[in-house]
C-alpha positions as a Python dict, from the first residue, in 0.01 Angstrom:
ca = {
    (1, 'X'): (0, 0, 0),
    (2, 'X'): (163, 358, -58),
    (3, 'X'): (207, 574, 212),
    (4, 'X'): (-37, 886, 237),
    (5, 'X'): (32, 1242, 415),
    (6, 'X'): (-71, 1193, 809),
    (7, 'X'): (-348, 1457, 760),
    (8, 'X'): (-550, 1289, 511),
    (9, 'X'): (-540, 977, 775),
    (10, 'X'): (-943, 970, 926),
    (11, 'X'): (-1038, 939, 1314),
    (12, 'X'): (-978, 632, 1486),
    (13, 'X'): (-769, 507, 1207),
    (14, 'X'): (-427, 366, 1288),
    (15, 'X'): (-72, 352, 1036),
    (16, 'X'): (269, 333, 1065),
    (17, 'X'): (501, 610, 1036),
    (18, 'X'): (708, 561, 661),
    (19, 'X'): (886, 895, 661),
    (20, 'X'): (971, 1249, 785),
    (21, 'X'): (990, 1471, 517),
    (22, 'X'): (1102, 1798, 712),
    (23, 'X'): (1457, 1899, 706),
    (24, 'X'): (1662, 2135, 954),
    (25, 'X'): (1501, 2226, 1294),
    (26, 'X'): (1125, 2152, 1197),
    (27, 'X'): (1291, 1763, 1112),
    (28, 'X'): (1441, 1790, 1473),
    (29, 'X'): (1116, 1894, 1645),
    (30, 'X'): (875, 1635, 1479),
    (31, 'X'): (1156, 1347, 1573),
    (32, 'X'): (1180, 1461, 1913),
    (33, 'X'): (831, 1450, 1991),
    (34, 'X'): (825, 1028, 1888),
    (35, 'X'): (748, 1060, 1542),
    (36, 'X'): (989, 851, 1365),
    (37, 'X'): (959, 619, 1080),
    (38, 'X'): (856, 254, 1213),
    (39, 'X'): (652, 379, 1470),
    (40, 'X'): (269, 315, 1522),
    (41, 'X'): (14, 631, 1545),
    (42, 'X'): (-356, 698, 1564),
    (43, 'X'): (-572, 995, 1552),
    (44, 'X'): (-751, 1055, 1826),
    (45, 'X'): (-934, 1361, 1810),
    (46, 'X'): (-926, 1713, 1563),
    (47, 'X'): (-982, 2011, 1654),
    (48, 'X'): (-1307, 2182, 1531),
    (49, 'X'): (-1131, 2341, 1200),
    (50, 'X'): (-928, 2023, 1214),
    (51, 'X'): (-641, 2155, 1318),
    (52, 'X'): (-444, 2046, 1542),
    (53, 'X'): (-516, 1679, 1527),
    (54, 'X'): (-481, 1489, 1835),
    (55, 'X'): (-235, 1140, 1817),
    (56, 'X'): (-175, 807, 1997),
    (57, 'X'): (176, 747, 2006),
    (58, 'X'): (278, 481, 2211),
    (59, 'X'): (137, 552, 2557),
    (60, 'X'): (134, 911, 2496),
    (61, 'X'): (-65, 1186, 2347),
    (62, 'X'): (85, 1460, 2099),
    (63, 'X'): (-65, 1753, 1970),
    (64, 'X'): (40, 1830, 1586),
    (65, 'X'): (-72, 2093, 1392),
    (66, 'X'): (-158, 2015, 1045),
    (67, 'X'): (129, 2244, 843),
    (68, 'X'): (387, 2022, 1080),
    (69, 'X'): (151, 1665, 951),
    (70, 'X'): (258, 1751, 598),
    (71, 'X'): (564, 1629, 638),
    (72, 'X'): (505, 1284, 856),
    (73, 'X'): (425, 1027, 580),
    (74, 'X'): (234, 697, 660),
    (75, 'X'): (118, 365, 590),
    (76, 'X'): (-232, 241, 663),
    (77, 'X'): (-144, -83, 894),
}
């Protein structure tokens, strides 16, 4: 299956983390927060204008906002 931008991934849908696009500090940011290729995510809520969207990462919660998901490329699993 080819891997999708994270935004276009619905609620209560889970995939697997193929690729960080962003380069330089952005990159940095979105790594340091768990989001690194192999890993497992879910949406978990969206904001009323969608944006941020709300994620499942491991036991944790992250908040991303939706010019940041551009660059997180996924799988469906």
């Amino acid at each position: 299956m080819p891997s999708f931008n994270l935004r276009l991934l619905p609620m209560d849908k889970s995939a697997r983390i193929d690729r960080i696009t962003a380069q330089g500090e952005l990159g940095r940011r979105i790594r340091e927060m768990g989001l690194v290729p192999g890993m497992d995510i879910k949406v978990i809520g969206k904001a009323p204008l969608r944006d941020p969207v709300a994620l499942r990462i491991g036991g944790s919660t992250i908040s991303l906002r939706n010019s940041e998901a551009d660059y997180v490329e996924v799988r469906a699993v």
